[in-house]
Each structure stands twice: as structure tokens, then as C-alpha cells.
N, C-alpha and C positions, 0 to 999 in steps of 0.2 A: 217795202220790197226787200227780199233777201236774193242776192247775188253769189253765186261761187264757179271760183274758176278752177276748171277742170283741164287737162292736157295730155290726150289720147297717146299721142306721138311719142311724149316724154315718158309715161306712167304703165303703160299697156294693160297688164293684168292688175296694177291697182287702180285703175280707173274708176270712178261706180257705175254702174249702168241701168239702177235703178232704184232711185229714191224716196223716202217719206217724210214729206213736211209736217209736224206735230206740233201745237198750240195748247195754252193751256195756263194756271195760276198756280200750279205746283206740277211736280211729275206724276201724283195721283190722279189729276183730269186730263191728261193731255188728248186733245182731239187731234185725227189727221184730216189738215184741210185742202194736201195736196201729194198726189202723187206720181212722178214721171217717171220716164223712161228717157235712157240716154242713149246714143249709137254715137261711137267715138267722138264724145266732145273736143271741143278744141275752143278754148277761149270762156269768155262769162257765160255760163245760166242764171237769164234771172227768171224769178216766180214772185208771181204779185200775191200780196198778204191781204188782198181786200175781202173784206165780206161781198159773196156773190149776190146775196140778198141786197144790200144797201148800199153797197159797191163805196165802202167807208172800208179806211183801217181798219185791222182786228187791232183790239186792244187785249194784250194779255203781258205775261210776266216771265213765260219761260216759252222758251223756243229750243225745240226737238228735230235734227236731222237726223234721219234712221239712214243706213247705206243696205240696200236690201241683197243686193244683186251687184256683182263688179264684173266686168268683162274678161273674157275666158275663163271663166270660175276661178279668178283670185280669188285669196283668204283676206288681207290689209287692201289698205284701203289709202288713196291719196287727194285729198282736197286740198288747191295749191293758197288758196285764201277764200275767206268767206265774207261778205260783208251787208249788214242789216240796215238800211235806209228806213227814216223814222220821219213822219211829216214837220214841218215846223209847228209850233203852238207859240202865241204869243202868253206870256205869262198873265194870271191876276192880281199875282202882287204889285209890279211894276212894270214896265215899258224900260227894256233895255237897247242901248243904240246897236245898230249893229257893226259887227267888229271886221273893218276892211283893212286895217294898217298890216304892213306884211310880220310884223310881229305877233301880232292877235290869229293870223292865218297861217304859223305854222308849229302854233300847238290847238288846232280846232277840232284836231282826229285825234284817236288813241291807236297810237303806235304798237 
């Protein structure tokens, strides 16, 4: 799932208002596997990365936000954070525990 948070209120004309999600294994195949329309966000968008087909994760390597369109014909552009949710996999090589100590949970994200 990719998530981003947008704030109409704060941003006005750099808002985006109209987006394209791109997939792909380098920037020479990138496919668009999604594309919306925004009317003054305010808070998270998310957009799910499932294959429609198999309704499974895309698996791919680079991920392409295009901003097509911003409200009242801005030129910049303001995305206030983005963030890309990956499913768990348990590894093949080993079985590792999982990390609850509050030391282990407050470097689990990349800041």
C-alpha cells in the first residue's frame, strides 16, 4: 500500500489534484497501475498496490509518483509525507524472533 499525506488547507495551489502511480524494475518499464483524482485533500491517501488480477502484491523495484495536475493550476508541488507499506515475508534462511522490546521498536522505521 502506498499512503500520502496531502493538506488542501495548508498548501492550496501546491496541492496535487491529480496523480499517477508507476511500477516497474527500472525507469525504462515503468507501468501506470493507478491513477486518481484529488478534490482538496486533507489527510492520508492511500492506494493499494495489489495486482487486480490476483489481488497479490505487485512485486517490482521502483516506484514512480508522477503529480499531473495541482489545484488552481499550481506549478510546485507539495507532498507532506509518503509512506510505502510492504507485506511481511518470513525469511528462508532463518526464523527470526520478533522484536517487541521498546528498544528494538524505536529504530523499526527509517526516519
Amino acid at each position: 500500500m502506498l499512503c500520502i499525506y496531502a493538506d488542501y488547507k495548508s498548501d492550496e495551489s501546491y496541492t496535487p489534484s491529480k496523480i499517477s502511480v508507476r511500477v516497474g524494475n527500472n525507469f525504462h518499464n515503468l507501468q501506470e497501475i493507478r491513477q486518481l483524482e484529488m478534490v482538496e485533500p486533507s489527510g492520508w491517501i492511500h492506494i493499494s498496490l495489489l495486482n487486480q488480477r490476483t489481488n497479490e502484491p505487485i512485486s517490482t523495484f521502483m516506484i514512480q509518483i508522477a503529480v499531473l495536475a495541482n489545484h488552481q493550476n499550481g506549478r510546485d508541488t507539495h507532498m507532506r509525507q509518503i509512506k510505502v507499506y510492504t507485506p511481511v515475508e518470513e525469511s528462508s534462511i532463518g526464523k527470526f524472533p520478533r522484536c517487541t522490546t521498546v528498544d528494538f521498536m524505536m529504530y523499526r522505521t527509517i526516519r
